[in-house]
C-alpha positions in Angstrom: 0.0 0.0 0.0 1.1 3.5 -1.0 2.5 5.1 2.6 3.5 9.0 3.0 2.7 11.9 5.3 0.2 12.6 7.2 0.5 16.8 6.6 -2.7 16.9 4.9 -0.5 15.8 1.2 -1.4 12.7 1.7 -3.4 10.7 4.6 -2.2 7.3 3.3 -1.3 6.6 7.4 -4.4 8.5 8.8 -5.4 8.2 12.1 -8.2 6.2 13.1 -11.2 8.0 14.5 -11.7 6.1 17.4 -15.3 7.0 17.5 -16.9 6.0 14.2 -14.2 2.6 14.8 -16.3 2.2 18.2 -19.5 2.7 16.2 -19.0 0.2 13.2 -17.2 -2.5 15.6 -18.5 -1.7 19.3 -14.9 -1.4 20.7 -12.0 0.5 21.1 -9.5 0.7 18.1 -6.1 -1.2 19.6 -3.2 -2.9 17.9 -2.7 -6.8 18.7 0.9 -6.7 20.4 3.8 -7.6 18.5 4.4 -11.0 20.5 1.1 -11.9 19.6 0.7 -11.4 16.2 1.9 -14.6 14.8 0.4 -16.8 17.3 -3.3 -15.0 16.7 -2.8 -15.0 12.6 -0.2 -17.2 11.5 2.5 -14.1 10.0 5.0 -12.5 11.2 4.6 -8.8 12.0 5.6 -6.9 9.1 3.8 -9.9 6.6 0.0 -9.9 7.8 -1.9 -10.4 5.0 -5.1 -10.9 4.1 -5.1 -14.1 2.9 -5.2 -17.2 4.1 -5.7 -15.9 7.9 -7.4 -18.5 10.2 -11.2 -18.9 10.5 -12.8 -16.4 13.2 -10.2 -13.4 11.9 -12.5 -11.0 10.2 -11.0 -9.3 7.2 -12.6 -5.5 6.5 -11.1 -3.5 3.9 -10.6 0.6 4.6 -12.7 2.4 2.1 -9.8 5.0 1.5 -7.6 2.3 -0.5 -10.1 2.8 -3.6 -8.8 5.9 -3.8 -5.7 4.3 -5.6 -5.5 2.3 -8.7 -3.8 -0.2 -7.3 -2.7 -1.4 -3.3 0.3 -4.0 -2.4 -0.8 -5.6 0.8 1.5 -7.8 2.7 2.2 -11.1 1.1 3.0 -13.2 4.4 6.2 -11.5 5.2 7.7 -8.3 5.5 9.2 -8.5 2.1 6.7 -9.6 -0.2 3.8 -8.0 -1.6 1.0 -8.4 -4.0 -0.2 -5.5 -6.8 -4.2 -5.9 -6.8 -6.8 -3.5 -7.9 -8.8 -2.4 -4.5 -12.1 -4.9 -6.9 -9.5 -7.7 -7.0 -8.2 -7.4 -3.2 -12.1 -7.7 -2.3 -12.5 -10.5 -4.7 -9.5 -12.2 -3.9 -10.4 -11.8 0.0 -12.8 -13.3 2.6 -13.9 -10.0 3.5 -16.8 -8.7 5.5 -16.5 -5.6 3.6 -15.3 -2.0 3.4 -15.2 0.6 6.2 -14.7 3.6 6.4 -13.4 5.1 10.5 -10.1 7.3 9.3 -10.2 10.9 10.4 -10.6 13.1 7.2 -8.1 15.7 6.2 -8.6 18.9 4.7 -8.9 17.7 1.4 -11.3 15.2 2.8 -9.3 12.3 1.1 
């Protein structure tokens, strides 16, 4: 996925308005810690992908990535990647569907 700053250029690495997070999923926005992220879905930090994660993990896709042609999500390790459209990532995915709880910038992008 396409990263850069957050200075209102680009909001790629938005934060998350904890809010609308707690409104669409009933809980607080968190990360999973680091020595738990393999154990809990089956990659190393750095590779979590969203494919091929064990039953019970939901997958939701941020709306914002269809904003961009094409997104490289994590291939299973830090170093690998995959070039989808965002219409093949939510083919090629198990996914509940698209959200949308990222703060807006000026631009509203």
């Amino acid at each position: 996925m396409k990263r850069g700053r957050t200075n209102g250029k680009d909001n790629s690495l938005a934060s998350v308005n904890s809010s609308k997070f707690k409104a669409q999923f009933r809980t607080k926005p968190h990360m999973i810690p680091r020595e738990q992220v393999e154990e809990l879905t089956g990659f190393q930090p750095g590779g979590v992908c969203p494919f091929g994660v064990p039953a019970g993990i939901p997958i939701w896709l941020d709306v914002s990535m269809k904003r961009f042609e094409y997104v490289h999500p994590a291939g299973g390790n830090e170093f690998t990647s995959v070039k989808l459209s965002p219409d093949e990532l939510e083919k090629a995915t198990d996914s509940i569907g698209w959200c949308d709880d990222r703060e807006k910038n000026k631009n509203n992008t």
